[in-house]
C-alpha beads as a LAMMPS data file, in Angstrom:
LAMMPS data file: protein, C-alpha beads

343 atoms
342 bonds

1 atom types
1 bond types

-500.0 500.0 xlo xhi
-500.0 500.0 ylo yhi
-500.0 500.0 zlo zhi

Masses

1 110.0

Atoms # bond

1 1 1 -205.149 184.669 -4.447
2 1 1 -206.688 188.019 -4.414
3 1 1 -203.654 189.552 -2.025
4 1 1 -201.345 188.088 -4.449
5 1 1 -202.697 189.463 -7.384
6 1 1 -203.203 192.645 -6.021
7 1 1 -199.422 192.493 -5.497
8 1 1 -198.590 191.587 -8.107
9 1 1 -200.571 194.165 -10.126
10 1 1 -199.127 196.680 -7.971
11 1 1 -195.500 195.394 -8.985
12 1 1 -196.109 195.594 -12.673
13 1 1 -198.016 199.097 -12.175
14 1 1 -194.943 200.561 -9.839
15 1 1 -192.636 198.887 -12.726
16 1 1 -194.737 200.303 -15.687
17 1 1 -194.489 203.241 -13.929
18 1 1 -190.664 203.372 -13.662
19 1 1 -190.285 202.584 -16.956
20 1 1 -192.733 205.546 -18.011
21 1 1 -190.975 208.049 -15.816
22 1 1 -187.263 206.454 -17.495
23 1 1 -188.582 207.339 -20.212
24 1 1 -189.763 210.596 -20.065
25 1 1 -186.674 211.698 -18.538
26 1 1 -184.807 210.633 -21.692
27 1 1 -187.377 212.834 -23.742
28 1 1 -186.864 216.144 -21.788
29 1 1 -182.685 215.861 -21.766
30 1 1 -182.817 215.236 -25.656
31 1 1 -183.681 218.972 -26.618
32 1 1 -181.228 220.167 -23.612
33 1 1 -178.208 218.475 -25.532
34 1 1 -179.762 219.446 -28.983
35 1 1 -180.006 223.464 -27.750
36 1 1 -176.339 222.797 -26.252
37 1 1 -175.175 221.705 -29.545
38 1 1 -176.290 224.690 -30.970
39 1 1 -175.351 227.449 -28.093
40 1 1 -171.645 226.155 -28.940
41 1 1 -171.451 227.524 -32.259
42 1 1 -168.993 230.050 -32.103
43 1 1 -168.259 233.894 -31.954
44 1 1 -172.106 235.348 -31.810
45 1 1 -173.594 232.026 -32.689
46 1 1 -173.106 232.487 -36.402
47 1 1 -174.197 229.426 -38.625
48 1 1 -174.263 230.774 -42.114
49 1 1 -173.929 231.097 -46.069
50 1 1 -172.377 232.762 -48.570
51 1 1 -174.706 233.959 -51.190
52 1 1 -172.325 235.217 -53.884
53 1 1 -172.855 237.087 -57.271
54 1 1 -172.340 234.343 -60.255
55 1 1 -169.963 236.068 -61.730
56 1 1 -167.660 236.507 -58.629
57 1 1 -167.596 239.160 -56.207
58 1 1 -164.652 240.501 -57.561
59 1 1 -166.773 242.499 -60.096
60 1 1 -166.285 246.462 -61.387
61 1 1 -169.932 248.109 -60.859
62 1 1 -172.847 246.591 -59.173
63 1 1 -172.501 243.616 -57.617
64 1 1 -175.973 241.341 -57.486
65 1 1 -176.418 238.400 -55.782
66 1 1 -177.239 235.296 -57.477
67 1 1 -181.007 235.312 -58.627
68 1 1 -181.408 238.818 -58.471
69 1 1 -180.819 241.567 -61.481
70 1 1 -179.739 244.894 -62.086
71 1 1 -183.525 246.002 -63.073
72 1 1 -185.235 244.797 -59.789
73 1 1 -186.079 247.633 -57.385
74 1 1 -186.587 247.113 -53.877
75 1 1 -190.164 245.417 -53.646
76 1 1 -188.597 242.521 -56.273
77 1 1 -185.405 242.077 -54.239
78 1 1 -187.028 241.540 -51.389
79 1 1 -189.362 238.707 -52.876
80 1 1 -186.646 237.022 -54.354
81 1 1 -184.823 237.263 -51.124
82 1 1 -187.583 235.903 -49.184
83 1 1 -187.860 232.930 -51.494
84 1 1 -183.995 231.789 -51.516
85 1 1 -183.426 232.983 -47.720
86 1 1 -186.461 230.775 -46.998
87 1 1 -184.867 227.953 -49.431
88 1 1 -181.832 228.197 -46.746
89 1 1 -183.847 227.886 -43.742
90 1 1 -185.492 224.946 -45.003
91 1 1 -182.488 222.890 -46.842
92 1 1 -180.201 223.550 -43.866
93 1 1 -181.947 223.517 -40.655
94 1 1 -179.955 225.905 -38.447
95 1 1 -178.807 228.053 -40.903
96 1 1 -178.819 232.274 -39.160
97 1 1 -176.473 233.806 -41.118
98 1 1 -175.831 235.558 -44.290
99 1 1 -172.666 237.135 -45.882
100 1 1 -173.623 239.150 -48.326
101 1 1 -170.918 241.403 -50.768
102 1 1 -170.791 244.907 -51.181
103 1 1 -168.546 247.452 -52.453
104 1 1 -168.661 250.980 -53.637
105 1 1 -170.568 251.496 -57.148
106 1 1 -173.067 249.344 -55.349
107 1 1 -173.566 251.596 -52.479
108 1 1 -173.173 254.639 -53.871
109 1 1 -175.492 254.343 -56.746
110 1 1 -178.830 253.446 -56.993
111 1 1 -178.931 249.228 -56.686
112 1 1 -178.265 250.632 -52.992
113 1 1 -181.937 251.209 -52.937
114 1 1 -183.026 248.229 -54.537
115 1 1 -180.101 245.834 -52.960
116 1 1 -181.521 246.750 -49.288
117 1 1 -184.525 244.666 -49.724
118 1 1 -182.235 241.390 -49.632
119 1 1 -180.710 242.577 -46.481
120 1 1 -184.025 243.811 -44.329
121 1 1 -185.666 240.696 -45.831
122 1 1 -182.722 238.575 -43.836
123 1 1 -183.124 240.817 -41.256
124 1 1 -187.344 240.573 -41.069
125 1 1 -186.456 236.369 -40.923
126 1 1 -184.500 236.897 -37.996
127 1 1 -181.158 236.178 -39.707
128 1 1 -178.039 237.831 -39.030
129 1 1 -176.085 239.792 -42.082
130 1 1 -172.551 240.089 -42.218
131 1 1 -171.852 242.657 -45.015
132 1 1 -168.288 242.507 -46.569
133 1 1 -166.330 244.741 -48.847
134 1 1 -164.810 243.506 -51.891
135 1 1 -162.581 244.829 -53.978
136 1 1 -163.367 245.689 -58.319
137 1 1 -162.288 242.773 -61.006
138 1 1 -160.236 245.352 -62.797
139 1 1 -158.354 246.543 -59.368
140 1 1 -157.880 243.340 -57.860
141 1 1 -155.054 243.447 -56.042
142 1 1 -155.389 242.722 -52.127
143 1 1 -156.085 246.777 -51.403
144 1 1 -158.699 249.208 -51.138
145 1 1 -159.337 250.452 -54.211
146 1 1 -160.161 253.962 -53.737
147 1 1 -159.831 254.981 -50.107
148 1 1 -162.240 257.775 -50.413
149 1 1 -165.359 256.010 -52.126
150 1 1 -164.228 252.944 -49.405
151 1 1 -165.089 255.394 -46.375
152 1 1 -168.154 256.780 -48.166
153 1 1 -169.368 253.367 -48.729
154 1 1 -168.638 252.800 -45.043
155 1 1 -170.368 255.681 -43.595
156 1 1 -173.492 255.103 -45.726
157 1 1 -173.776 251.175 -44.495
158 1 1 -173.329 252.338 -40.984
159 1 1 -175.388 255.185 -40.939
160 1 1 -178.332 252.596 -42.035
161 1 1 -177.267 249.514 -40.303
162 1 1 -175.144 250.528 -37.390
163 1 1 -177.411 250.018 -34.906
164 1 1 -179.388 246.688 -35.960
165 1 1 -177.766 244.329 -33.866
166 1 1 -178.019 241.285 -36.709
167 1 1 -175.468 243.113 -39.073
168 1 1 -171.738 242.735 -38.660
169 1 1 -169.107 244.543 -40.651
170 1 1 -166.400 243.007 -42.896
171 1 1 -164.274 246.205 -43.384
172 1 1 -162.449 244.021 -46.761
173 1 1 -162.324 240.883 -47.753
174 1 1 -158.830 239.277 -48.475
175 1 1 -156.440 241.932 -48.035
176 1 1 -153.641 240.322 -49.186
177 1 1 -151.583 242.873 -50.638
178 1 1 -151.382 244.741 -46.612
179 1 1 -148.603 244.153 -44.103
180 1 1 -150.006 243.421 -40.846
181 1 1 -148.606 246.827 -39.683
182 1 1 -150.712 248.108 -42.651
183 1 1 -153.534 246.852 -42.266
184 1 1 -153.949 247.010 -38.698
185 1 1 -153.840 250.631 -38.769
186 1 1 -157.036 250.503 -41.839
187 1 1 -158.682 248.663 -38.589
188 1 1 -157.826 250.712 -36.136
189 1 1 -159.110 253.948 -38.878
190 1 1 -162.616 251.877 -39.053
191 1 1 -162.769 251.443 -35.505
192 1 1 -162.327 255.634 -35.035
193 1 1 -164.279 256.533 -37.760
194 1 1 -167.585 253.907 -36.505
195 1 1 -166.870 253.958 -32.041
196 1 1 -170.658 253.160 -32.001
197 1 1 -170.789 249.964 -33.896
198 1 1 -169.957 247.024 -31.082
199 1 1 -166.654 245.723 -31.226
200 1 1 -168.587 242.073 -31.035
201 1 1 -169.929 243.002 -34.677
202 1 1 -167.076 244.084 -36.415
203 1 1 -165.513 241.541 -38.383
204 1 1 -161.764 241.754 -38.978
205 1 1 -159.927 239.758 -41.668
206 1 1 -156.934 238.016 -41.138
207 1 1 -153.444 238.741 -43.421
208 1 1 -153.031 237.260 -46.745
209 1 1 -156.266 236.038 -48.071
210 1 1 -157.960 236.440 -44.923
211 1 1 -155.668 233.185 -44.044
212 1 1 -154.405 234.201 -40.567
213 1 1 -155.822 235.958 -37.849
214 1 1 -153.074 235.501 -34.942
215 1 1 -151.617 238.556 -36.087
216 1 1 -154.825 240.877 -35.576
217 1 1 -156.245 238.808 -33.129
218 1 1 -153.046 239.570 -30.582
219 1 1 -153.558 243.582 -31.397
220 1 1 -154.733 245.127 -28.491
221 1 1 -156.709 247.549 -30.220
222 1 1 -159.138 245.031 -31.104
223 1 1 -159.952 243.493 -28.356
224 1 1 -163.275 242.486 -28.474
225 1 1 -163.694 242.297 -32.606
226 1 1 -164.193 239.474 -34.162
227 1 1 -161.779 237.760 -36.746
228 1 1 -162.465 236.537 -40.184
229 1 1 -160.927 233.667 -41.738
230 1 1 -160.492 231.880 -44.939
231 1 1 -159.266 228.408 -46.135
232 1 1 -159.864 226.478 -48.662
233 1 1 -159.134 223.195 -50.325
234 1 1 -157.256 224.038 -53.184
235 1 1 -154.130 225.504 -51.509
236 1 1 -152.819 222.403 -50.433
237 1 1 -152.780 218.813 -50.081
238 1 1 -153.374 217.030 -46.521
239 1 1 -154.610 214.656 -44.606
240 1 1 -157.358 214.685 -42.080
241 1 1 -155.337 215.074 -39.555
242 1 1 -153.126 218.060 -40.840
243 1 1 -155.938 219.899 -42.029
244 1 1 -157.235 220.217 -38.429
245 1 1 -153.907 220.805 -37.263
246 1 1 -153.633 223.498 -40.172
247 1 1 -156.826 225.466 -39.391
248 1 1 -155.871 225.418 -35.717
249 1 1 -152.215 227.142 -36.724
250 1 1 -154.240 229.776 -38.384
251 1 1 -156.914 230.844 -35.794
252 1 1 -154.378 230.130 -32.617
253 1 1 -155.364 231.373 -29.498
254 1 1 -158.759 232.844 -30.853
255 1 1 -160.924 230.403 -31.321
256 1 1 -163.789 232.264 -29.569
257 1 1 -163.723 234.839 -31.787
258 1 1 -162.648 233.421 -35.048
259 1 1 -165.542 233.289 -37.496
260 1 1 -164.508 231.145 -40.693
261 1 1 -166.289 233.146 -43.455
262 1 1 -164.901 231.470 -46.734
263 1 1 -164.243 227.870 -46.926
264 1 1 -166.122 225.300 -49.156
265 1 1 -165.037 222.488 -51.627
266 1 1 -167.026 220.432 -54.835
267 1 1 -170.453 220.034 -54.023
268 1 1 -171.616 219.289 -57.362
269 1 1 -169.134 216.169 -58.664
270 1 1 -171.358 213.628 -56.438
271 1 1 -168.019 213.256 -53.622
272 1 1 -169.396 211.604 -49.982
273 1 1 -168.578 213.477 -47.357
274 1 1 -169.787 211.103 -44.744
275 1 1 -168.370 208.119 -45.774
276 1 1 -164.477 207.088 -45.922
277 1 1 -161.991 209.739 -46.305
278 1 1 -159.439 207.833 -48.248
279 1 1 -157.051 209.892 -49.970
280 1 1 -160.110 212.542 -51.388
281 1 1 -158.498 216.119 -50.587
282 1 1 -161.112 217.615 -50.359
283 1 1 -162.823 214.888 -48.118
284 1 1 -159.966 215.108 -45.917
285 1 1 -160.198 218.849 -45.806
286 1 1 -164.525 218.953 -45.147
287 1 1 -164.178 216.416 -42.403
288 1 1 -161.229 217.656 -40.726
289 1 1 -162.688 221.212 -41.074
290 1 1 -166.235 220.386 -39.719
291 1 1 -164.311 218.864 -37.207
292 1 1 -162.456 221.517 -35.990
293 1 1 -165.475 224.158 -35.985
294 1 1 -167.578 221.864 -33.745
295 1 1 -164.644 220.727 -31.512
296 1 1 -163.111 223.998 -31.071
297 1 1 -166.566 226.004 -31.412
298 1 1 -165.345 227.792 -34.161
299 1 1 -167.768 229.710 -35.907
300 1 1 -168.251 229.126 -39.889
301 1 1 -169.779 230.475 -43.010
302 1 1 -170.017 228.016 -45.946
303 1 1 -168.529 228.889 -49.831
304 1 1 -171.356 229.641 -50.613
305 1 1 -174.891 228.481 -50.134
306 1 1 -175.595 230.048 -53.672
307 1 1 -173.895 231.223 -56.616
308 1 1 -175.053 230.217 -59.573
309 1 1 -172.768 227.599 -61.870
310 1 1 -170.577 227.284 -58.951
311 1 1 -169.712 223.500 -57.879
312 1 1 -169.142 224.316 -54.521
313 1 1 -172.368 225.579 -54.290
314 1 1 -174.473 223.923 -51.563
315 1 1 -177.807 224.505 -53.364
316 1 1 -178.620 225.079 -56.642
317 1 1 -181.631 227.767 -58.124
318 1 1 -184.190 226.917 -59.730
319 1 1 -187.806 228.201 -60.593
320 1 1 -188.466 231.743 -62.679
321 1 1 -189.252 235.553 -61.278
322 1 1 -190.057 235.670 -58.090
323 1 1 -190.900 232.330 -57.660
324 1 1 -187.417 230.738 -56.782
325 1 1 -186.667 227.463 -55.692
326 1 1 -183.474 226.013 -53.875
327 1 1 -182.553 222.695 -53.972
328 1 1 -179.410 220.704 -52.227
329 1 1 -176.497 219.669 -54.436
330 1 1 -174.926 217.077 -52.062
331 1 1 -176.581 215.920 -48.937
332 1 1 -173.453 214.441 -47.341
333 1 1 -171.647 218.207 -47.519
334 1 1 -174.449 219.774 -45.721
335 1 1 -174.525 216.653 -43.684
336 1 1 -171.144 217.760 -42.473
337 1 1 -171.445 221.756 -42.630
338 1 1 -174.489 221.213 -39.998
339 1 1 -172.226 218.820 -37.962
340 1 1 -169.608 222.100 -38.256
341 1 1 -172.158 224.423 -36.605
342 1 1 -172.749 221.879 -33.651
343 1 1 -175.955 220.513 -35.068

Bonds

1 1 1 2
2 1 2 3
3 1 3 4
4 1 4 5
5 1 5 6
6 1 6 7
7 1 7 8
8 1 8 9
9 1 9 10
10 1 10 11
11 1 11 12
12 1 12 13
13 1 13 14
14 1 14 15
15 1 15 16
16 1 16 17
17 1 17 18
18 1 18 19
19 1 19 20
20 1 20 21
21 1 21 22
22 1 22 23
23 1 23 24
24 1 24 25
25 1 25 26
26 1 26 27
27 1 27 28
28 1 28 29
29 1 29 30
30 1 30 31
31 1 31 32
32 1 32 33
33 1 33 34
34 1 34 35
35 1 35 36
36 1 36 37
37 1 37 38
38 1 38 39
39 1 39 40
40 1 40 41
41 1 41 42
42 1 42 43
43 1 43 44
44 1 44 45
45 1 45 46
46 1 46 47
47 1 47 48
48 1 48 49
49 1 49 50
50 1 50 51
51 1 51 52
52 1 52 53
53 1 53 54
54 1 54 55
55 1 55 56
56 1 56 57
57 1 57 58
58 1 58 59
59 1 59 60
60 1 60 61
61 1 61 62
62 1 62 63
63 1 63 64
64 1 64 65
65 1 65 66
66 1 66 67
67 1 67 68
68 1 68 69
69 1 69 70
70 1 70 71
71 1 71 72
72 1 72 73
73 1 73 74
74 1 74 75
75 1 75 76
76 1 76 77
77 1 77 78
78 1 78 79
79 1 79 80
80 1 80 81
81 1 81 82
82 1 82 83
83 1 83 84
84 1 84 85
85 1 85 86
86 1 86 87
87 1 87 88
88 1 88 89
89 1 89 90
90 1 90 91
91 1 91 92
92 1 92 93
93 1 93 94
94 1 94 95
95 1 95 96
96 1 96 97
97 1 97 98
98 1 98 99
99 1 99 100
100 1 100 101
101 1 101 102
102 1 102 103
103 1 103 104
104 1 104 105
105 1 105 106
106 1 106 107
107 1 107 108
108 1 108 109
109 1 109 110
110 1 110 111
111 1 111 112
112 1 112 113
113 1 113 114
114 1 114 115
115 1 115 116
116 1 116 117
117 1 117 118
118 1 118 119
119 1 119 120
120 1 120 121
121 1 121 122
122 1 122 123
123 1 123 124
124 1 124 125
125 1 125 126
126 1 126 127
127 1 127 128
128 1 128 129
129 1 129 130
130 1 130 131
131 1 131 132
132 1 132 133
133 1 133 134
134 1 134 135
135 1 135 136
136 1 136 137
137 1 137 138
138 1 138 139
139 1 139 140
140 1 140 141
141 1 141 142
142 1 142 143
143 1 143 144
144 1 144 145
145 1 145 146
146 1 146 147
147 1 147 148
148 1 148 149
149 1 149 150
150 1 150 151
151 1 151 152
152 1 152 153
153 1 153 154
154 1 154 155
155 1 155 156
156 1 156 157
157 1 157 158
158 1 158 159
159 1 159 160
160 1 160 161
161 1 161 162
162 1 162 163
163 1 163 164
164 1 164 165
165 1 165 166
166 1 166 167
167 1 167 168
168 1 168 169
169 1 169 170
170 1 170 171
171 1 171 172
172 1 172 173
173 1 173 174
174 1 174 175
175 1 175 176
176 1 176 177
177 1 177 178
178 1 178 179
179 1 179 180
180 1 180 181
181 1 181 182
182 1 182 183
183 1 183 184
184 1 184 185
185 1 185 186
186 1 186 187
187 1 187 188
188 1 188 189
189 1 189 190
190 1 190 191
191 1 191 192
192 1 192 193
193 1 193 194
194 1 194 195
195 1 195 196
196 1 196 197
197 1 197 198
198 1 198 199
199 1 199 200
200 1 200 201
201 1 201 202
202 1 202 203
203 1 203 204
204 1 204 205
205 1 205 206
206 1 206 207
207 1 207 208
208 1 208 209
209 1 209 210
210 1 210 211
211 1 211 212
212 1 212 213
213 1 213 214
214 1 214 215
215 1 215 216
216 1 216 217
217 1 217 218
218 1 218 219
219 1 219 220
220 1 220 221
221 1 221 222
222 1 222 223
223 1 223 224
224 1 224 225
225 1 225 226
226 1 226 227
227 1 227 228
228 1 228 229
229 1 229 230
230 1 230 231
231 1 231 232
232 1 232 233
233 1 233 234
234 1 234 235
235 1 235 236
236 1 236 237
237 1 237 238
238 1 238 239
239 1 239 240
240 1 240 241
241 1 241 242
242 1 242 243
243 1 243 244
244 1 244 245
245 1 245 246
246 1 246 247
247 1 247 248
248 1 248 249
249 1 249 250
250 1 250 251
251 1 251 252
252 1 252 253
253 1 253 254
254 1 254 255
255 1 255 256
256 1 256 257
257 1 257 258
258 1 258 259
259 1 259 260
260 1 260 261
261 1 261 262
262 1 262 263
263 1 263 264
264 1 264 265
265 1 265 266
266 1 266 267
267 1 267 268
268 1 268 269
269 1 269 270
270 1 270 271
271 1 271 272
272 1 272 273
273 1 273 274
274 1 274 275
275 1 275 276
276 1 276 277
277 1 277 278
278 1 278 279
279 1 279 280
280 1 280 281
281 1 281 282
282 1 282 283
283 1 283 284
284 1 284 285
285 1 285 286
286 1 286 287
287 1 287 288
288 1 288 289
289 1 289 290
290 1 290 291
291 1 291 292
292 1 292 293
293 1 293 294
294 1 294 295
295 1 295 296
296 1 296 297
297 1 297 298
298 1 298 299
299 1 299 300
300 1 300 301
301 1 301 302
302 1 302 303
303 1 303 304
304 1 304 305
305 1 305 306
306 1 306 307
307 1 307 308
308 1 308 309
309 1 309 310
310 1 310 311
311 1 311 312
312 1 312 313
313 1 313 314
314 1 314 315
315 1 315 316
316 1 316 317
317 1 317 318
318 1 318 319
319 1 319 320
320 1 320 321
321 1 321 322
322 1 322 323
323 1 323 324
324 1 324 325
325 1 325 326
326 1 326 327
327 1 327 328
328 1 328 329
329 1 329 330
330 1 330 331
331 1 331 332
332 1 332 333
333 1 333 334
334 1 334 335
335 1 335 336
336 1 336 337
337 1 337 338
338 1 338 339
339 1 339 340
340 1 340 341
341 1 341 342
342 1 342 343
């Protein structure tokens, strides 16, 4: 009796032990495929937001971030940015990234001073900052407005930020107006006039609205750079299906080092993005976007994570002063702009 239980015991213990050591191998290979998911975002591993002025970016003078004001100097900025860049980080776990706008009057007068405290704030919370130029309200037309305040504003940013390796460069946003011809060579100027900024950093929008990249992606001259693209919604109506096929017609070849900076639809109007696409557009066009970003490791900045009265807005502001609050407007969307960065 005693040799039988003994092997018996000995049975259950070796099983018990099996079992344990199943086990704990299914623990440690969880985070491996977790930290895969998330090394296979795309061009420099950028995850991000938009955080947008609420009256556009398209604005003539200063342009100011939602939640901030003209009167705050830098010490203000900077607590206000902590509060929402901290909102980010904790609504939308995985969030690195921040595309911020900028454009002359802003850098050339004195909310410069005062506007810097967003971006070292992002930069002190080790987030990346993509910095992009856009263009006045009142000269809106898909060029530069004036050339020579555009490379002042340039030389200024990169002077202070050229060699932090978290900020990229968006020489323009949308420049729809340009031929490719033309607006290759505005590239190929910013590449001359800034050799020291990585090529890896330097963020080059497509033609049109930012709506193609194949053209500059193929350029020679920019090997190396990385491509910005836009898309949205609103320009069309298709299916699941076509959308992915769409977005891969407009990055091509360049997946790798396509990063989608605009696209976004209503966050606000109470639409599942996780359930049943149906015939929802916009469904259609989150889902088959998301899709594409994670399959292809594209990599993608949402439209936006905050601008105020906005309903594509992923989170909304709330709280007074300093003391600003962030909440989500649709968990299913950021459901499926997570599952776009891989997580």
């Amino acid at each position: 009796m005693k040799i039988k239980t003994s092997v018996v015991t000995m049975a259950v213990m070796l099983s018990t032990c099996l079992i344990g050591c199943k086990k704990q191998e299914l623990v440690t290979e969880t985070p491996k495929t977790e930290k895969a998911s998330v090394e296979s975002v795309g061009a420099a591993g950028i995850a991000g937001v938009n955080w947008a002025d609420g009256r556009d970016n398209f604005v003539d003078g200063w342009v100011i971030p939602s939640g901030l004001t003209a009167g705050d100097n830098y010490t203000t900025v900077s607590a206000k940015a902590n509060a929402i860049l901290t909102g980010f980080q904790t609504n939308m776990p995985g969030v690195n990234t921040v595309r911020l706008p900028i454009n002359p009057p802003s850098v050339a007068e004195a909310w410069w001073g005062a506007y810097t405290g967003a971006i070292d704030r992002a930069l002190s919370k080790n987030m990346k900052v993509i910095l992009a130029c856009w263009e006045s309200a009142s000269s809106h037309n898909g060029t530069i407005d004036n050339t020579t305040q555009f490379w002042d504003m340039w030389q200024t940013v990169v002077d202070k930020y050229g060699n932090n390796a978290n900020v990229y460069f968006e020489p323009m946003n949308e420049p729809y107006s340009y031929s490719l011809t033309q607006l290759t060579a505005i590239y190929a100027e910013w590449l001359s006039r800034y050799p020291n900024v990585s090529k890896g950093r330097i963020l080059l929008g497509g033609t049109g609205y930012s709506e193609n990249v194949t053209g500059v992606g193929a350029d020679s001259r920019f090997s190396g750079c990385s491509l910005s693209l836009h898309n949205y919604a609103f320009w069309a109506t298709r299916s699941q299906s076509a959308w992915e096929s769409d977005w891969r017609n407009r990055f091509g070849n360049y997946a790798s080092r396509t990063v989608v900076t605009e696209y976004g639809a209503a966050m606000t109007t109470g639409k599942n993005y996780t359930g049943s696409v149906g015939s929802d557009n916009e469904i259609a066009y989150i889902v088959g976007s998301t899709n594409v970003f994670r399959n292809d490791k594209v990599a993608s900045v949402y439209w936006p994570g905050l601008r105020d009265n906005d309903s594509y807005s992923i989170q909304n502001r709330g709280g007074s002063g300093n003391n600003i609050t962030l909440t989500t407007t649709n968990t299913s969307g950021l459901s499926r702009i997570r599952y776009g960065w891989g997580l």
